[in-house]
Structure formats: C-alpha cells, structure tokens
C-alpha positions in Angstrom: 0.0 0.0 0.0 1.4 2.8 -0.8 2.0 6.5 1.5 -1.2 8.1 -0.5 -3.7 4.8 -0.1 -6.0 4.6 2.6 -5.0 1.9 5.5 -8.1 -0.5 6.0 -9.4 2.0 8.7 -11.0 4.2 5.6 -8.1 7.0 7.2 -5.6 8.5 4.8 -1.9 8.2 6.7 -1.7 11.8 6.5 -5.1 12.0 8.4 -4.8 14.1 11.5 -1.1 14.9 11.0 -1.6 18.9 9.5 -4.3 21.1 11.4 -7.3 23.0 9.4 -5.1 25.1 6.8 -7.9 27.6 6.2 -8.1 28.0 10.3 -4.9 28.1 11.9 -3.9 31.4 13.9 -1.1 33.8 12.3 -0.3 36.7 13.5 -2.4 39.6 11.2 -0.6 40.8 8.2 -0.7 44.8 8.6 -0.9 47.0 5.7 -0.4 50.9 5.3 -1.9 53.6 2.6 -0.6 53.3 -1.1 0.6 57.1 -1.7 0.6 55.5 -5.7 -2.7 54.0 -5.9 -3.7 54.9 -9.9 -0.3 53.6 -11.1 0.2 50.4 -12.0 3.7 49.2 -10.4 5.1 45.6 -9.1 6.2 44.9 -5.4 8.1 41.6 -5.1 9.6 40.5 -1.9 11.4 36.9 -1.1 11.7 35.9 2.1 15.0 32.8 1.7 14.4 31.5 5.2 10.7 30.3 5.4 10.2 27.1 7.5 7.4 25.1 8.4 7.6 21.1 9.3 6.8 18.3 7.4 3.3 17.0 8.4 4.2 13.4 7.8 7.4 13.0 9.4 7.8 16.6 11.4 11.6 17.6 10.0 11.9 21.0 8.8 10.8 22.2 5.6 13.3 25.1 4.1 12.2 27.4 1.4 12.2 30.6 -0.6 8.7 32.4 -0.5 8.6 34.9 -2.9 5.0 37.5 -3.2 5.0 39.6 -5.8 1.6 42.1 -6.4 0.2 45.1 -7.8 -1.4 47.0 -4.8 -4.7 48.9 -5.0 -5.5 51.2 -2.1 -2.9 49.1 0.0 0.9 48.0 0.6 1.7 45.5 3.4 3.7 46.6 6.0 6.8 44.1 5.8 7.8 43.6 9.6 3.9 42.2 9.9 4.6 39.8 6.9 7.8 38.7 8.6 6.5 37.9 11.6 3.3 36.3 9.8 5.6 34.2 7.4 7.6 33.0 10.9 4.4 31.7 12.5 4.6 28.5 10.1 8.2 27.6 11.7 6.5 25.0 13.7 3.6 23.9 12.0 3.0 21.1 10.5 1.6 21.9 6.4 2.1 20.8 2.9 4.0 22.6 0.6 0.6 23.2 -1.4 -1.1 24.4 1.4 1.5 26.7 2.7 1.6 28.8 -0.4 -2.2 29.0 -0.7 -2.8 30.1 2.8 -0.3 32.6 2.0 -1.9 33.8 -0.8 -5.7 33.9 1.0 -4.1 35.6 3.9 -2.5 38.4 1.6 -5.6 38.8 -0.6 -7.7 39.3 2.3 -5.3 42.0 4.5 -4.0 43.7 1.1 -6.8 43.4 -1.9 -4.3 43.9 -4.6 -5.0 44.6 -8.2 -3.2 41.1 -8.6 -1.0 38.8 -6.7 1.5 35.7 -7.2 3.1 33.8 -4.3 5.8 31.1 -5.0 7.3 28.5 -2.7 10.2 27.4 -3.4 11.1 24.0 -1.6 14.3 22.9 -0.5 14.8 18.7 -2.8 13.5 16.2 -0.3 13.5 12.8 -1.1 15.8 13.9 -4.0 12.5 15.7 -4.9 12.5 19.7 -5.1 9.0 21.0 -5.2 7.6 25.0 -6.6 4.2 25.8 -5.9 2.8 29.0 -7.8 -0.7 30.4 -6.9 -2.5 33.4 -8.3 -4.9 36.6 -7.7 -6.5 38.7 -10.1 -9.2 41.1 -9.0 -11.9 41.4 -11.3 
C-alpha cells in the first residue's frame, strides 16, 4: 500500500497529522496607505528563510517564499509579513497548502489589483518541489 492509499481503517496516513489550513492562527498581516494607488507598479519580496515542518514526518521544511503584487489602495507593512511568514516555523503543512494560505491571507489583508506567491522547496527525497498560486481582481 502505498503513502497516499487509505489503510483498512478508511483513514488516509496523512489523516490528523496537519491542522485545518484555512483555520490556523497567524499573526495579522498589517498594511499601510498606497501614496501611488492609480499607477500600476510591481512589489516583489522573497523571504529565503521560510520554515514550516513536514506533516508526515515533522523535519523541517526550508524554502524561498517569494510574493510579488500590484497594490490597489494598500501596501503591506513588511515587519507584519515577517512575523506572519515566521508563525509556520512549527507547523506542520504541505508545501501546497503553505503557499495557498499565503496567498488567502495576503488577498484578504492587502486586496491587490493582482497577486502571485511562490514557494520554493528545498529537494527532499531527491524531490525539489515549486508551488505557484495566483490573484486577479476582477
């Protein structure tokens, strides 16, 4: 049986090992007024550090998150972001997951014109993993 098959109890073996993604507490990702907001321009920012543990075996994940957006009416404060991204340190997520909470979480503080988050993942397994996720308003 493989990793992915469900074990004669009907449970997946991943079953109970990551919390509810969509409702795990961060810390609030703050934001401030876009002095700009008619011009269309690009913010990127990569955070090389991010961390989070592996639900199935609970070693460390390593990766490079990187958000890039057009804001609207707001920017995101970075120290908030920093300590937002830092909060997954000791949680126990899926690549996929990690990058689409991300991306929920921004969309939700920020309401950009558009948004892309990217997660890089250090090779595991021999296996490097990128997940992309994207916004477009309207």
């Amino acid at each position: 049986m493989s990793q992915m098959e469900e074990s004669t109890t009907g449970q997946s073996e991943y079953e109970g090992l990551q919390e509810d993604v969509r409702s795990m507490e961060l810390p609030a990702i703050e934001t401030f007024t876009n002095q700009y907001p008619g011009r269309a321009y690009e913010i990127t920012m990569e955070a090389m550090e991010f961390t989070c543990l592996c639900p199935k075996t609970g070693q460390p994940d390593f990766a490079t998150i990187r958000l890039a957006y057009t804001p609207a009416e707001l920017c995101v404060e970075l120290k908030s972001f920093k300590l937002y991204l830092g909060a997954f340190r000791n949680r126990g997520i899926f690549h996929e997951h990690v990058v689409n909470r991300i991306l929920d979480d921004f969309v939700e503080a920020v309401s950009p014109v558009s948004a892309r988050v990217t997660g890089s993942f250090n090779s595991r397994g021999g296996i490097r993993t990128t997940v992309e996720a994207g916004y477009e308003n309207g």
